[in-house]
C-alpha angles and dihedrals in degrees: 000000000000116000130201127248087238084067091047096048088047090052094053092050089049092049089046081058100064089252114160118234099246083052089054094049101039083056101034093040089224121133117262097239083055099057084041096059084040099061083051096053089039107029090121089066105050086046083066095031079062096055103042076059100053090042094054081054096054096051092040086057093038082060097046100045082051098050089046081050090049098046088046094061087041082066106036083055095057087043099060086035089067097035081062091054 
């Protein structure tokens, strides 16, 4: 049976993900030994499919821990504003 490369790029996503095997076929509806000779065959991609993921974590979490800073001074500011009062 012949895939698409839209399969194959949904099954290195999923990989990159951390998704078993048996989760991968059971949602893309493709045999097990198949996904297994396709992360040979494409086991580059999902490296830099990982860490195009990690690196998506780490600014998602950069962002939040500087909107928590900047919420915090927020704060802090109307703290000491009142404190002045």
């Amino acid at each position: 049976m012949a895939y698409s490369n839209e399969q194959k790029l949904q099954f290195v996503a999923k990989r990159a993900q951390g998704l078993s095997f048996d989760k991968i076929a059971q949602e893309l509806g493709i045999a097990k030994n198949t996904l297994l000779q396709w992360h040979e065959e494409l086991f580059d991609q999902i490296k830099e499919q990982e860490l195009y993921e990690v690196q998506e974590l780490t600014e998602q979490f950069r962002i939040t821990k500087r909107g928590k800073i900047e919420a915090n001074v927020l704060f802090l500011g109307d703290v000491r504003d009142e404190l002045m009062r």
